[in-house]
PAMIMAR-415953 format. One record per residue: residue in one letter; z negated, x, y negated of N, C-alpha, C in turn. Coordinates in nm, 2 decimals. Last residue first. Layout:
+-----+--------+--------+---------+--------+---------+----------+--------+--------+---------+
| res |   n.up | n.east | n.north |  ca.up | ca.east | ca.north |   c.up | c.east | c.north |
+-----+--------+--------+---------+--------+---------+----------+--------+--------+---------+
|   A |      Z |      X |       Y |      Z |       X |        Y |      Z |      X |       Y |
...
+-----+--------+--------+---------+--------+---------+----------+--------+--------+---------+
***
This chain:
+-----+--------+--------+---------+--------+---------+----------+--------+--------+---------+
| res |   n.up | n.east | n.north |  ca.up | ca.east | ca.north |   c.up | c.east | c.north |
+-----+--------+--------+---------+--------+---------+----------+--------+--------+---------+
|   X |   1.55 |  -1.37 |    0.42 |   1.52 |   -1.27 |     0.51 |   1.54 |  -1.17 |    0.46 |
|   X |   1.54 |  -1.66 |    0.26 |   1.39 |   -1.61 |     0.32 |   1.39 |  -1.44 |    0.37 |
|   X |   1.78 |  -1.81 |    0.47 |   1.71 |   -1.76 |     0.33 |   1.59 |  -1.71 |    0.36 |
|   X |   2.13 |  -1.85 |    0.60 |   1.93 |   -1.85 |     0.67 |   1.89 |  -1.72 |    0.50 |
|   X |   2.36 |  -2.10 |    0.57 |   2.31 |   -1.98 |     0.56 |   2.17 |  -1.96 |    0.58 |
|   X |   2.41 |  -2.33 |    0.69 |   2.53 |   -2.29 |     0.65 |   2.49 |  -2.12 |    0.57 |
|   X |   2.24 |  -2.56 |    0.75 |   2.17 |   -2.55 |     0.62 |   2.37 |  -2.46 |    0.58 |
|   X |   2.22 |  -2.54 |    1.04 |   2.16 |   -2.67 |     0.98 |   2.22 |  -2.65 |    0.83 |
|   X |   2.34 |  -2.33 |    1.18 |   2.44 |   -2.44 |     1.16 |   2.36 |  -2.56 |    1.05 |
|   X |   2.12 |  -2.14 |    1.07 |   2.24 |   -2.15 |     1.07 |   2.37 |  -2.30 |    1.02 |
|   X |   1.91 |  -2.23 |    1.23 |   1.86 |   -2.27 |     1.07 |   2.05 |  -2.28 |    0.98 |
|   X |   2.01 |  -2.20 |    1.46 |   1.98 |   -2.33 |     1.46 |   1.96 |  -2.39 |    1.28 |
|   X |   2.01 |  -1.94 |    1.50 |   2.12 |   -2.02 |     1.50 |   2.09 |  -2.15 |    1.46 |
|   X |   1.73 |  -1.86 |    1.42 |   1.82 |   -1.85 |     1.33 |   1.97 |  -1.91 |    1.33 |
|   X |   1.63 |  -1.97 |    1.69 |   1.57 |   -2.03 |     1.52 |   1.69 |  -2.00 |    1.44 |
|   X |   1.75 |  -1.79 |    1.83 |   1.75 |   -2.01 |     1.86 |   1.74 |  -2.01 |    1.74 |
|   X |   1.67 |  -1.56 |    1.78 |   1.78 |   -1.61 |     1.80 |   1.84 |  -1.74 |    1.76 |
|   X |   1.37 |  -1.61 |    1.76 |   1.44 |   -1.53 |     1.61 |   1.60 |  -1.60 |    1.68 |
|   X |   1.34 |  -1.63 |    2.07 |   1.27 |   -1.74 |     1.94 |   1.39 |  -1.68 |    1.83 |
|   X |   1.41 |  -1.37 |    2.15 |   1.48 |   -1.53 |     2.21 |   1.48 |  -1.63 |    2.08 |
|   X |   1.23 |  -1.25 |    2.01 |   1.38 |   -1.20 |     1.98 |   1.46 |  -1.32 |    2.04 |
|   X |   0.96 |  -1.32 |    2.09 |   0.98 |   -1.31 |     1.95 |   1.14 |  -1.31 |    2.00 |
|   X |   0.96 |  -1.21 |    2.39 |   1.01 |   -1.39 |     2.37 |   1.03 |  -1.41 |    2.24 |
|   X |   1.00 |  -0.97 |    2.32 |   1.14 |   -1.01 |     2.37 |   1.16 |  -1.15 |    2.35 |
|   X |   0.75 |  -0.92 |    2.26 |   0.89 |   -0.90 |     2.12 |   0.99 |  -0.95 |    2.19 |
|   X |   0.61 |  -0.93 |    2.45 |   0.60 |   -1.05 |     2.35 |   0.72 |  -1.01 |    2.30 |
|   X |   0.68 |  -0.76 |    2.59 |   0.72 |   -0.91 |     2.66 |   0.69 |  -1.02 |    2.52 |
|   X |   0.57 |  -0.54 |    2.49 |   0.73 |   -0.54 |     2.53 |   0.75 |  -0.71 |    2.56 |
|   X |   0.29 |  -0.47 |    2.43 |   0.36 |   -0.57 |     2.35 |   0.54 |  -0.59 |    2.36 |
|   X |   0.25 |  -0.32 |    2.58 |   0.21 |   -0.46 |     2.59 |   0.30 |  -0.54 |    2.51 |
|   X |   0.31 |  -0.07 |    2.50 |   0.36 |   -0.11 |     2.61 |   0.34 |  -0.28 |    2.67 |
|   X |   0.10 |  -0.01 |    2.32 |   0.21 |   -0.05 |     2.25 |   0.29 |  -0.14 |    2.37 |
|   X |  -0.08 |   0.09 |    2.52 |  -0.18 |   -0.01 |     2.41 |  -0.03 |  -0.10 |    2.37 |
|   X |   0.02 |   0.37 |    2.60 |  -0.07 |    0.24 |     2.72 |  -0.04 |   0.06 |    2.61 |
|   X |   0.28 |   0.38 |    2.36 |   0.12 |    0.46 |     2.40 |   0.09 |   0.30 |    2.49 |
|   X |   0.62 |   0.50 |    2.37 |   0.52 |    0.45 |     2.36 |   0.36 |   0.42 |    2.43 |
|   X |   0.71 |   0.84 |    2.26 |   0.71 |    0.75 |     2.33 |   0.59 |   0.64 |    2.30 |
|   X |   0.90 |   1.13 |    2.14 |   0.85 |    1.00 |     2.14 |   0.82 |   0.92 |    2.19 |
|   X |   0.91 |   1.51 |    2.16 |   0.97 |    1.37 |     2.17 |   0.82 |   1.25 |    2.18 |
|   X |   1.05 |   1.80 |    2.06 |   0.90 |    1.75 |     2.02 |   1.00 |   1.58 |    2.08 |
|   X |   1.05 |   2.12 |    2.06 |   1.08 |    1.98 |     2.11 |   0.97 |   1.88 |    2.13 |
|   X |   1.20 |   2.46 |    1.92 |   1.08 |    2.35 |     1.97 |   1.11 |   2.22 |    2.03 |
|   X |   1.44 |   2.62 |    2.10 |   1.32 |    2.56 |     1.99 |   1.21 |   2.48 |    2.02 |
|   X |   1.16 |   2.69 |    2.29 |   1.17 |    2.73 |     2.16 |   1.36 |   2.68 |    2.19 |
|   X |   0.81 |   2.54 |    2.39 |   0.92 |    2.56 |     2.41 |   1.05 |   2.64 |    2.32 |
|   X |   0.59 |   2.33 |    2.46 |   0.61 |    2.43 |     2.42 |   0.71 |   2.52 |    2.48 |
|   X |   0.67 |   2.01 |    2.29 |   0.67 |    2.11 |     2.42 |   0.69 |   2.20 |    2.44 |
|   X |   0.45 |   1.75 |    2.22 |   0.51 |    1.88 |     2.13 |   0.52 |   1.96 |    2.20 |
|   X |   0.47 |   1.37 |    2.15 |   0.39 |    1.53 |     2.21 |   0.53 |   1.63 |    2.19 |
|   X |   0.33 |   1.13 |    2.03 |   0.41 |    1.23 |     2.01 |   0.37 |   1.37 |    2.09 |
|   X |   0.35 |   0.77 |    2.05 |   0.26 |    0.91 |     2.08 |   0.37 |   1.02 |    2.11 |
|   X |   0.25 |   0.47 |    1.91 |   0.37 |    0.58 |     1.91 |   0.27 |   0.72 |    1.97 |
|   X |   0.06 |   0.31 |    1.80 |   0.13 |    0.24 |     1.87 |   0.28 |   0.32 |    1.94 |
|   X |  -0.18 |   0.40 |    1.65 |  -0.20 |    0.43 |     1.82 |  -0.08 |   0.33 |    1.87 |
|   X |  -0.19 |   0.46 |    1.39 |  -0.19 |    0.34 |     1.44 |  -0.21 |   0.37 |    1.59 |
|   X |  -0.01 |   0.73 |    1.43 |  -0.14 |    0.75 |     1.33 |  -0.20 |   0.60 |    1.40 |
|   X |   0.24 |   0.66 |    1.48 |   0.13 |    0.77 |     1.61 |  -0.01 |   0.75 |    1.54 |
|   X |   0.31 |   0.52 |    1.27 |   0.33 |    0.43 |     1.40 |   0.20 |   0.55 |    1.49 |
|   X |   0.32 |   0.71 |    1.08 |   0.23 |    0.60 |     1.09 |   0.20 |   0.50 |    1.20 |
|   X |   0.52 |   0.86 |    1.17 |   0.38 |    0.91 |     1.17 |   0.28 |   0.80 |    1.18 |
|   X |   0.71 |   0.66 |    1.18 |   0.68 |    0.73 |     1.31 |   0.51 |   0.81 |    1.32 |
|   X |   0.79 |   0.61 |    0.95 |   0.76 |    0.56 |     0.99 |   0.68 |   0.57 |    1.14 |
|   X |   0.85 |   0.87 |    0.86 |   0.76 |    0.78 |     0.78 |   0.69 |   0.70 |    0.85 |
|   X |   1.09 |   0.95 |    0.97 |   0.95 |    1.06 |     1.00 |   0.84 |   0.96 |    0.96 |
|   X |   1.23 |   0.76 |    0.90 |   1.23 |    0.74 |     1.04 |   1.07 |   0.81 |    1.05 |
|   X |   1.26 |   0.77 |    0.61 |   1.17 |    0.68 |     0.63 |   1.15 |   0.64 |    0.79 |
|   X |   1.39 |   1.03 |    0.62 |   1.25 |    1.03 |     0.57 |   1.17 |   0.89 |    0.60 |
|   X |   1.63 |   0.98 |    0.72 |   1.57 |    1.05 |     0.82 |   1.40 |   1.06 |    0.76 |
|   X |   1.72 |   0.64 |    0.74 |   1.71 |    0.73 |     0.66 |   1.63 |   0.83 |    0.73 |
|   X |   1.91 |   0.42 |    0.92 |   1.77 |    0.46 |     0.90 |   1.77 |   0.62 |    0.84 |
|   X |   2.13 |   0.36 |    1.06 |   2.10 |    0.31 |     0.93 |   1.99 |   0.45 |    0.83 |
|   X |   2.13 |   0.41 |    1.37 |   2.20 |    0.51 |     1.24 |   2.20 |   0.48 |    1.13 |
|   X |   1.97 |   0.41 |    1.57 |   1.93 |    0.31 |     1.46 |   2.00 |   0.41 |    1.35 |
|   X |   2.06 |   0.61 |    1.79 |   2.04 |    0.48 |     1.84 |   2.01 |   0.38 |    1.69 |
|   X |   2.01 |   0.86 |    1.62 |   2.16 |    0.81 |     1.72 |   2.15 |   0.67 |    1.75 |
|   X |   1.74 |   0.91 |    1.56 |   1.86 |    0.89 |     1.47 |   2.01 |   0.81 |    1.52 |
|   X |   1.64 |   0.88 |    1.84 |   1.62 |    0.74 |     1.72 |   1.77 |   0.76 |    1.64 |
|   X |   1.76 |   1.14 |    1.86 |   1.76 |    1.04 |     1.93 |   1.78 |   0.92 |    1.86 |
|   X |   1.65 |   1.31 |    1.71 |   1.76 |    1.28 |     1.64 |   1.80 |   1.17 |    1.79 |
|   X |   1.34 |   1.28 |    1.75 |   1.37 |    1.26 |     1.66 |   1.56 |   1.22 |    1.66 |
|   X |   1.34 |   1.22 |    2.13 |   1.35 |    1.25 |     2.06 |   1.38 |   1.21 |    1.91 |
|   X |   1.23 |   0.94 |    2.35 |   1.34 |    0.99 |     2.28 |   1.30 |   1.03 |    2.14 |
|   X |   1.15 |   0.71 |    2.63 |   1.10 |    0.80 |     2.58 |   1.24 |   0.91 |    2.48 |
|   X |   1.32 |   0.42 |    2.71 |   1.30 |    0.56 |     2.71 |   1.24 |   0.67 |    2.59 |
|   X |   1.27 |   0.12 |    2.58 |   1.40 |    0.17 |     2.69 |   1.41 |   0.33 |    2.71 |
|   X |   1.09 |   0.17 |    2.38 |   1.05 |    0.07 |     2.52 |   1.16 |   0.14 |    2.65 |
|   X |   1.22 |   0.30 |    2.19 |   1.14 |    0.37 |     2.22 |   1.09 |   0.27 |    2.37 |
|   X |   1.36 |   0.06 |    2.08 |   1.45 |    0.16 |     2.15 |   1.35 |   0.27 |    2.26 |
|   X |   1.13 |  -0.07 |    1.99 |   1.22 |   -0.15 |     2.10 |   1.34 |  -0.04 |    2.12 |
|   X |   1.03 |   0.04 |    1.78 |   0.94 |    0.02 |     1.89 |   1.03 |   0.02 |    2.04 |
|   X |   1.22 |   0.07 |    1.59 |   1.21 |    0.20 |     1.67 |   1.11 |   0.15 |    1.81 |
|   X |   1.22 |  -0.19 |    1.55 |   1.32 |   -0.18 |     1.59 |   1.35 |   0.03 |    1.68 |
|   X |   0.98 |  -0.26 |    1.39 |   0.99 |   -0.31 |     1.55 |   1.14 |  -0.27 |    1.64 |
|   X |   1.06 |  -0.08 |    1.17 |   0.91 |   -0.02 |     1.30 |   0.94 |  -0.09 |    1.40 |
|   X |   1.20 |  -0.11 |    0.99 |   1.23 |   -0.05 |     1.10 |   1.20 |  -0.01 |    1.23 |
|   X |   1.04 |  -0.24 |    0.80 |   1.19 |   -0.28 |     0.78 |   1.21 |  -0.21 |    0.92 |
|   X |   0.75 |  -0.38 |    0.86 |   0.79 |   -0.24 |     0.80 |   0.97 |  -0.29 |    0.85 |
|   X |   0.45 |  -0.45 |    1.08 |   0.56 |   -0.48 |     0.93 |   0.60 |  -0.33 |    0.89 |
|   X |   0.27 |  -0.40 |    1.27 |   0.45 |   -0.37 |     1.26 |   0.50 |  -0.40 |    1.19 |
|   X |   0.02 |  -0.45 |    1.08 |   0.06 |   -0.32 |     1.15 |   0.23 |  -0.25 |    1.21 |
|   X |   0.04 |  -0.70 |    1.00 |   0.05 |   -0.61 |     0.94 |   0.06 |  -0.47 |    1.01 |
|   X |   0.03 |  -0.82 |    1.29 |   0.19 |   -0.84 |     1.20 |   0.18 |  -0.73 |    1.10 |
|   X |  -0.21 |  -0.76 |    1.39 |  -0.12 |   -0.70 |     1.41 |   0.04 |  -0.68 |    1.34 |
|   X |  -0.37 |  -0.88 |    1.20 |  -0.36 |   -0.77 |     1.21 |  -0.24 |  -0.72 |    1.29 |
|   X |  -0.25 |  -1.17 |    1.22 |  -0.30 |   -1.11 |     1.10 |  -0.26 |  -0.94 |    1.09 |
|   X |  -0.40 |  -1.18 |    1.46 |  -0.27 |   -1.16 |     1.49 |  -0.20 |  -1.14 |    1.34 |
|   X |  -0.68 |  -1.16 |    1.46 |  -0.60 |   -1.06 |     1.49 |  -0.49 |  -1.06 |    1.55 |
|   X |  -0.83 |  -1.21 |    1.17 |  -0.73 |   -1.26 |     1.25 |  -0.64 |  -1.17 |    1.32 |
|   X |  -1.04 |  -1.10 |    0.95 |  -1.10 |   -1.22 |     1.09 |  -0.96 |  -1.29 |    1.17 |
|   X |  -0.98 |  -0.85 |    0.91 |  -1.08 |   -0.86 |     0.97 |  -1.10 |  -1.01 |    1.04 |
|   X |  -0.70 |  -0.93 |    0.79 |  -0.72 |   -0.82 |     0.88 |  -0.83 |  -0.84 |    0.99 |
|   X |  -0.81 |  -1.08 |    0.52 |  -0.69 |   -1.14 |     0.67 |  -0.70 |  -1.04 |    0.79 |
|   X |  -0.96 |  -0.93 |    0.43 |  -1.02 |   -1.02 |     0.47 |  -0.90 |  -1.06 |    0.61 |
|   X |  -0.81 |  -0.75 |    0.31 |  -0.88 |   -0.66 |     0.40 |  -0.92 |  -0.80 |    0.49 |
|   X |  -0.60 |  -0.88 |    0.18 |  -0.53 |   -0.79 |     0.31 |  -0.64 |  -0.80 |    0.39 |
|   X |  -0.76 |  -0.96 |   -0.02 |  -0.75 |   -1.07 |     0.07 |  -0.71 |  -0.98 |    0.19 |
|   X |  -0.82 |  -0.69 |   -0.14 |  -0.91 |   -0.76 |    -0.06 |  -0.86 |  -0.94 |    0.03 |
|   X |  -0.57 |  -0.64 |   -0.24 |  -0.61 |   -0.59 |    -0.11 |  -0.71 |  -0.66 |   -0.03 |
|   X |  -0.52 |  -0.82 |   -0.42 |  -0.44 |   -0.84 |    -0.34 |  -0.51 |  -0.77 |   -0.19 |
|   X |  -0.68 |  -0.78 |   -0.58 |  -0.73 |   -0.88 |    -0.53 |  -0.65 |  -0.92 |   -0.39 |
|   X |  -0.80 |  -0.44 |   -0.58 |  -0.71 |   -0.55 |    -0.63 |  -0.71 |  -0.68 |   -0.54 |
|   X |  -0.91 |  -0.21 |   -0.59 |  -1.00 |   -0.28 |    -0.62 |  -0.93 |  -0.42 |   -0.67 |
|   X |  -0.69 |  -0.03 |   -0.54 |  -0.81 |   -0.04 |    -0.44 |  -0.87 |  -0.16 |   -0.43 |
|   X |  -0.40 |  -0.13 |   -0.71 |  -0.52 |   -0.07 |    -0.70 |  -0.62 |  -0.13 |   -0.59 |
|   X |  -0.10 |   0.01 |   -0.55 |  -0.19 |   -0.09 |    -0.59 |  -0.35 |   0.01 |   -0.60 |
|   X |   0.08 |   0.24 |   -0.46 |   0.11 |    0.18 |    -0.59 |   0.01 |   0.09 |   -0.64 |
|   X |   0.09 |   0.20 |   -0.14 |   0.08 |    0.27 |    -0.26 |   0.14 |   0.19 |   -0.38 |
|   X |   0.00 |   0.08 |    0.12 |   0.00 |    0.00 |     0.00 |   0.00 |   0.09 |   -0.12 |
+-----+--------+--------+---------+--------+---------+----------+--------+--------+---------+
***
C-alpha cells in the first residue's frame, strides 16, 4: 500500500477486513494484476525466472521480480537457489498455495459462465 498514510482510514478498515474475514484475507493477498496468473503456470511445473517470462510475455520483468518476492514473502511461492554456476534459481509452489489449485479452477469455470453470460446480456463486461 505505498503511497498511503499508516494512519489512514483506508488502512484501518484493510486491517479490520483482514482480521475478522478470512476470505477477505486471502483475496487481499492474490490481488495484484498478475499474481493468480504466475500462481497457475507455477501449479503446472516448477519454473524458473525467464520461464514465467516465456509463459506470461506481458509482464514486465520488475513487476514479475515484484511480484514473486511478495508471493515467497506471503508463503504462497518458494524459491530455492542451486548451487551451481551460473547460478539457478527456480520457483515453485509452497504445501499451503497447492490448495488453492481446485479453487482457482472452479473461480476460472465461474469467471467463464459469468462473463459469457454478462456478455451476451448487456454486449460488453464493465467493472474489469
Amino acid at each position: 500500500m505505498a503511497g498511503r498514510k499508516i494512519s489512514s482510514t483506508n488502512n484501518a478498515n484493510r486491517n479490520q477486513l483482514i482480521n475478522e474475514c478470512g476470505t477477505m484475507y486471502a483475496l487481499i493477498l492474490l490481488s495484484g494484476r498478475w499474481k493468480m496468473t504466475i500462481l497457475h503456470k507455477l501449479s503446472i511445473k516448477d519454473m524458473r525466472f525467464t520461464e514465467l517470462k516465456e509463459y506470461i510475455p506481458n509482464i514486465s520483468d520488475r513487476m514479475l521480480t515484484l511480484h514473486l518476492k511478495e508471493m515467497e514473502r506471503d508463503g504462497l511461492v518458494e524459491r530455492t537457489v542451486f548451487a551451481e554456476v551460473p547460478p539457478k534459481v527456480e520457483y515453485k509452489l509452497t504445501i499451503s498455495s497447492k490448495k488453492l489449485v481446485p479453487i482457482w479452477e472452479q473461480l476460472e469455470v465461474w469467471g467463464t459462465e459469468h462473463y459469457k453470460k454478462q456478455l451476451k446480456k448487456s454486449g460488453s463486461v464493465t467493472g474489469v
